[in-house]
C-alpha positions in Angstrom: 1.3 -66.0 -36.4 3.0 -62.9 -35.2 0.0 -60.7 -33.5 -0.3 -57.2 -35.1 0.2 -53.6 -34.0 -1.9 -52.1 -31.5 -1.2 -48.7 -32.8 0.6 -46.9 -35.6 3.5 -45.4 -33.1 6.3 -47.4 -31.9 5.5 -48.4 -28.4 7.4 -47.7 -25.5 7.0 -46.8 -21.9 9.2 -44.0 -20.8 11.2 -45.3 -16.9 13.8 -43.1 -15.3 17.0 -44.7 -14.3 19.0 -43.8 -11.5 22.6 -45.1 -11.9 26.2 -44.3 -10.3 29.4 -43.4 -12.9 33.0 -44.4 -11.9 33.0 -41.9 -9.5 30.2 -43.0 -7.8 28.6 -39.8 -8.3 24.4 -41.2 -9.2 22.6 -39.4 -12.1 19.0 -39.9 -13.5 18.8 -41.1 -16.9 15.3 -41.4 -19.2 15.0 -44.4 -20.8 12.3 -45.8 -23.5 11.6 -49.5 -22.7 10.5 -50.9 -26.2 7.1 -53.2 -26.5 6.0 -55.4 -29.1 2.9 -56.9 -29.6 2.4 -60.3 -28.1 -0.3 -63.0 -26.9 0.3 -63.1 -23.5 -3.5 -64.1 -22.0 -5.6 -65.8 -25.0 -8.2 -65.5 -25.4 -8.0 -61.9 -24.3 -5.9 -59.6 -27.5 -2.4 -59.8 -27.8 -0.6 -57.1 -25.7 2.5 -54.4 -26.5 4.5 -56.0 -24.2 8.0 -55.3 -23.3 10.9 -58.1 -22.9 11.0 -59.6 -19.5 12.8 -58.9 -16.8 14.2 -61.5 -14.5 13.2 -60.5 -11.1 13.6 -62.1 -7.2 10.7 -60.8 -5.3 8.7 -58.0 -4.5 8.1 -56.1 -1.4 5.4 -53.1 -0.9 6.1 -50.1 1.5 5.0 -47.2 2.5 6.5 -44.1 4.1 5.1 -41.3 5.8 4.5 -37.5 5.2 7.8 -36.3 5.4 9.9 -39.4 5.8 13.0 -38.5 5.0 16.2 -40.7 3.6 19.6 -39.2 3.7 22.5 -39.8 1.6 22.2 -43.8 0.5 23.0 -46.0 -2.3 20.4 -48.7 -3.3 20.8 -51.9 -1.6 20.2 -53.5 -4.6 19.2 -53.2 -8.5 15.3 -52.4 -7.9 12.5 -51.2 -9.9 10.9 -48.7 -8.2 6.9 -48.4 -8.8 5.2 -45.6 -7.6 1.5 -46.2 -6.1 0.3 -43.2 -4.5 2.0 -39.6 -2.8 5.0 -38.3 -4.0 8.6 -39.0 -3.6 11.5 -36.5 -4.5 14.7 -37.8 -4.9 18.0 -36.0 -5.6 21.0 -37.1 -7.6 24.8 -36.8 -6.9 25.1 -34.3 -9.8 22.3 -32.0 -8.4 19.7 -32.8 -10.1 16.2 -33.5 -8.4 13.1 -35.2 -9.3 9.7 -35.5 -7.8 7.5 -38.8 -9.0 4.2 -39.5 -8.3 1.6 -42.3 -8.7 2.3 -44.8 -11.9 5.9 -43.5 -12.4 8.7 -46.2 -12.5 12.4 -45.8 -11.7 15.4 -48.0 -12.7 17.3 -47.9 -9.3 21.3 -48.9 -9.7 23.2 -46.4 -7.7 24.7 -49.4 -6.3 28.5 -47.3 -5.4 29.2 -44.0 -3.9 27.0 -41.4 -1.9 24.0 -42.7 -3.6 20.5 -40.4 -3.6 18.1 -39.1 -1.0 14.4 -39.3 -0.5 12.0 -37.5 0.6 8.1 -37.5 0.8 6.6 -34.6 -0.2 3.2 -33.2 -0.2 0.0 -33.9 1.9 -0.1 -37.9 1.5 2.1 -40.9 2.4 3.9 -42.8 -0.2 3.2 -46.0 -0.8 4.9 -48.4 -3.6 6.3 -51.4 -4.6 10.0 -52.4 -4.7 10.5 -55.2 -7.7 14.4 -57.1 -6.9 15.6 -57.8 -9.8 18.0 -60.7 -10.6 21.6 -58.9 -10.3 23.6 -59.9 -12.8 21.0 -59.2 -15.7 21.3 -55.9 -17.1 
C-alpha cells in the first residue's frame, strides 16, 4: 500500500549544482530534487523522501574565519552540506554565491579552473562532504 501525500504541493528540496561545460568553465545551476512519500522507519509515518543516492563515505570539516581556497576543481563528485558559517564560492562564469547553515550543493566541476572559497563572516565553517559513487549521475 503506497503511503499517501504529506501535503498538497509537489515535494521537492531545492540543491544548487556546481558543474564544469566543455570548456571547463564551472557554473551554478538550481536544481529541484523530487520526493515521494515512503515508509522508511515504521512505525514512525511514512516520509517524502527523495531517490537514493549511491554514496562512498563521508567526511566533516571545518575551516576557519577567512580560510581561503583559490582557483580548484572538485576532487571529486561531492555533496556539499552546510552546517554552520558561511561559505562564498565563485563560478567560472562570474557568478558568486554565499551559503549558509542547511544549504546543499551538487559539486561536479571536476575539469578546468574550477571555483574558489571563501569563509565569510564572523564564524568558522563547518560541514560535511558526502562522496558519492562516480559513475552514478
Amino acid at each position: 500500500m503506497r503511503p499517501t501525500r504529506l501535503s498538497h504541493v509537489e515535494p521537492s528540496v531545492r540543491i544548487t549544482r556546481i558543474w564544469a561545460d566543455d570548456a571547463g568553465t564551472s557554473h551554478f545551476e538550481d536544481v529541484d530534487v523530487d520526493l515521494e512519500p515512503a515508509e522508511y522507519a515504521p512505525p514512525a509515518p511514512p516520509l517524502e523522501l527523495s531517490p537514493p543516492i549511491p554514496a562512498e563515505r563521508a567526511l566533516f570539516f571545518e575551516a576557519p574565519v577567512g580560510w581561503f581556497g583559490d582557483w580548484h576543481p572538485s576532487p571529486r563528485r561531492q555533496l556539499y552540506v552546510n552546517l554552520s558559517g558561511r561559505l562564498e564560492v565563485e563560478v567560472g562564469d562570474g557568478e558568486v554565491r554565499e551559503f549558509g547553515p542547511g544549504e546543499v550543493v551538487l559539486v561536479e566541476d571536476l575539469i578546468g579552473p574550477g571555483h574558489v572559497t571563501r569563509v565569510v563572516g564572523d564564524d568558522r565553517s563547518t560541514g560535511v562532504f558526502i562522496h558519492l559513487t562516480s559513475d552514478e549521475r
